[in-house]
C-alpha atoms as one frame of an Amber mdcrd trajectory, in Angstrom:
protein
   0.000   0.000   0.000   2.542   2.110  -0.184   1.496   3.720  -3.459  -1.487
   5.097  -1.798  -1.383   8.419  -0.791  -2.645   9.047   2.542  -1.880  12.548
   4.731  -2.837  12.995   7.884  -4.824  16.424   8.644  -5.182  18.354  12.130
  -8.717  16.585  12.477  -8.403  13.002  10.381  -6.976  12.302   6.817  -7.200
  12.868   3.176  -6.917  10.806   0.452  -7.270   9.903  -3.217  -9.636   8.101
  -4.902 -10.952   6.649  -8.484 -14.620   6.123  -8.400 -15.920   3.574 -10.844
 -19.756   4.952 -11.641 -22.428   1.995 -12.358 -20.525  -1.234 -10.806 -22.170
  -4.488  -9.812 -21.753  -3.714  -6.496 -20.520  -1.176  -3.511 -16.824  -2.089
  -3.310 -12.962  -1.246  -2.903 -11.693  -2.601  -6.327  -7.762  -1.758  -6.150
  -5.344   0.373  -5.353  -4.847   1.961  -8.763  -1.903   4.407  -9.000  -1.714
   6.646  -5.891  -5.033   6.539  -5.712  -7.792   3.421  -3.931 -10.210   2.357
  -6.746 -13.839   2.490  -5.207 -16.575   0.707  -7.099 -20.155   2.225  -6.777
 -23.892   1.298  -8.387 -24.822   4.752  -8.115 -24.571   6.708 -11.651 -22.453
   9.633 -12.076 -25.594  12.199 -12.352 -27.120  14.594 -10.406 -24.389  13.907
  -7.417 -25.867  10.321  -6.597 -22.345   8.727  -7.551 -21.131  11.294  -4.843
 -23.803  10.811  -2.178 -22.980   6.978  -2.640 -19.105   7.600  -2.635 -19.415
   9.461   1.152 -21.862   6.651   2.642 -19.815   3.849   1.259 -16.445   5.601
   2.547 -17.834   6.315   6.090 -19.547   2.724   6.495 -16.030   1.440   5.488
 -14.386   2.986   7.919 -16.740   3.075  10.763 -17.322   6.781  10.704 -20.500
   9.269  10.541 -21.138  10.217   7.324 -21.175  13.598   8.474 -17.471  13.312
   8.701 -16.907  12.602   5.241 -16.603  15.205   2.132 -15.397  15.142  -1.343
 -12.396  18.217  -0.773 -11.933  18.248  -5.011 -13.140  15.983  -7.581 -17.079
  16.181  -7.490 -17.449  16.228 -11.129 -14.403  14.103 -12.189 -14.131  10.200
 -11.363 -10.549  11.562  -9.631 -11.425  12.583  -5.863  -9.421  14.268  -2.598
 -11.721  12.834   0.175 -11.583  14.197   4.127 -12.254  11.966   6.582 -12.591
  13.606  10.310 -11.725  11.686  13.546  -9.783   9.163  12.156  -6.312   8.289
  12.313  -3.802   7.408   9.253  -3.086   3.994  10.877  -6.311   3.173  11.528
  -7.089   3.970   7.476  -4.233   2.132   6.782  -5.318  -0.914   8.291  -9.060
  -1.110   7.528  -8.022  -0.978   3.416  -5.320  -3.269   4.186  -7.511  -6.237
   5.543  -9.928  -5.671   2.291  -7.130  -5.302  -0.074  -5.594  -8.264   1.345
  -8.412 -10.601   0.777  -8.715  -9.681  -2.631  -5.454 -10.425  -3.877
């Protein structure tokens, strides 16, 4: 996972992401460059792919959704996402345990 850029903030962390619009299902893909490839049903239109990018990222990582938001990125499948209240390690090891299953 070292690929992944992850930076921890004053209140959590931010990091990249490539969202994959109209999947099969809800679900980290990848890690895909520096960024975590996210798979979402939700379609890329009228912010629903967005909406379904920040309750899929705070169910993932055990957060409020509340805590989540798209920084840059809401019209481009490229995204900076802010999560509050969590720590880089803790980050580090929830998408390790998924990624690690997958491979």
């Amino acid at each position: 996972m070292s690929s992944w850029k992850i930076m921890e903030t004053n209140d959590g962390v931010q990091f990249k992401l490539k969202i994959q619009p109209r999947a099969s299902k809800n679900e980290v893909s990848c890690l895909q460059g520096d960024a975590l490839k996210v798979r979402l049903t939700a379609p890329p239109v009228d912010g629903a792919a967005n909406n379904a990018c920040i309750d899929f990222i705070a169910r993932l990582l055990g957060v409020p959704k509340k805590t989540v938001k798209i920084v840059s990125g809401h019209t481009n499948p490229h995204k900076m996402i802010e999560v509050e209240g969590i720590s880089k390690a803790d980050v580090l090891h929830i998408i390790g345990q998924i990624t690690s299953t997958k491979q």
